[in-house]
N, C-alpha and C positions, 0 to 999 in steps of 0.2 A: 504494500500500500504506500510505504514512503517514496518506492522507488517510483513509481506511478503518479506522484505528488508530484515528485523533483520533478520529471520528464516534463511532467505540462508545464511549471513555472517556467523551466526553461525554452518551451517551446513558447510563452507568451512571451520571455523579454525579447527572445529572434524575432518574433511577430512583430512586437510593440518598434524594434529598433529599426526592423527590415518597414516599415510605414514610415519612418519619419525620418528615414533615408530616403524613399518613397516620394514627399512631400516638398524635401530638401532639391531634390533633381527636377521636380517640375516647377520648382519656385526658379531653378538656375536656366532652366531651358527656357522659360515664358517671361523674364527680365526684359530680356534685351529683343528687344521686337514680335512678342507674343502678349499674350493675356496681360500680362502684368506691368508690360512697356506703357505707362500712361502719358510719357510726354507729350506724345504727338496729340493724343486723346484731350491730355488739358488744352494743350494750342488750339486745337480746333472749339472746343469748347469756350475757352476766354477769349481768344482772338482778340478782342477790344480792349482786354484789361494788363497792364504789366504790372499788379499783384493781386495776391486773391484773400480776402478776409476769410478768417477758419475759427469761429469762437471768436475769442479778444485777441487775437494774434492777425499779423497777416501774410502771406509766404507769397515768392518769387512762382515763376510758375513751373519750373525746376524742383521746388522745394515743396509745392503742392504735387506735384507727382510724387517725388519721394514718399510723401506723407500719405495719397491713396495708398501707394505699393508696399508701407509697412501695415496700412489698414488691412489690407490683402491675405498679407503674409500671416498675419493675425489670426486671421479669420479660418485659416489652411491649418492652423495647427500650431505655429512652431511660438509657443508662450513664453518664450525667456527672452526678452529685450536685448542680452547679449549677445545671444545664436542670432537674433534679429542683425543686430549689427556686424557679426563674424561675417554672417552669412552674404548681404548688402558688399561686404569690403572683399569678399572671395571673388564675386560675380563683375564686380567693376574693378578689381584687384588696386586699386587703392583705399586711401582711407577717408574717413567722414569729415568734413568741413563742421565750425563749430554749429553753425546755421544750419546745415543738412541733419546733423545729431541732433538738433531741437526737431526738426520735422518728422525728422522719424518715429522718436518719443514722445511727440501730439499725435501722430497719426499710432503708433502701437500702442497707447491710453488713451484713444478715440472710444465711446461709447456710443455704438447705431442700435 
């Protein structure tokens, strides 16, 4: 019976890791000109405006994409605001400007 216990736990953390491996590769595939690419999406949307109020904040329209795309990422699963940002700095392989780190951290503590 334990040995039967152990087998399934272990076969839930392969499960649990093998999804949010899962998660992590379609958030990197759909970045950069898929699902998740919003820039072009905000330009066409604001077109008129060069920034966009969010709350009491107001972002670039660079920075409001960002900020759907950590909503996004959110929403897909990956909850640790770190992995958030690992993840963002793997796919663009550089790193976060100080204003890109704010947008990410309103759009990943966004409440829809």
């Amino acid at each position: 019976m334990r040995k039967l216990l152990f087998i399934f736990l272990v076969f839930i953390g392969i499960s649990a890791s093998a999804q949010k491996s899962d998660k992590e590769s379609y958030i990197k595939k759909e970045s950069i000109g898929g699902n998740l690419d919003f820039e072009k999406k905000v330009e066409a949307q604001y077109s008129e405006m060069t920034s966009i109020p969010f709350g009491d904040m107001t972002f670039s329209k660079k920075d409001f994409a960002l900020l759907l795309w950590a909503v996004s990422v959110r929403n897909l699963g990956i909850d640790s605001f770190d992995q958030t940002v690992k993840l963002w700095q793997e796919i663009y392989k550089r790193n976060l400007t100080d204003t890109e780190k704010k947008a990410l951290k309103t759009g990943f503590n966004a409440k829809f």
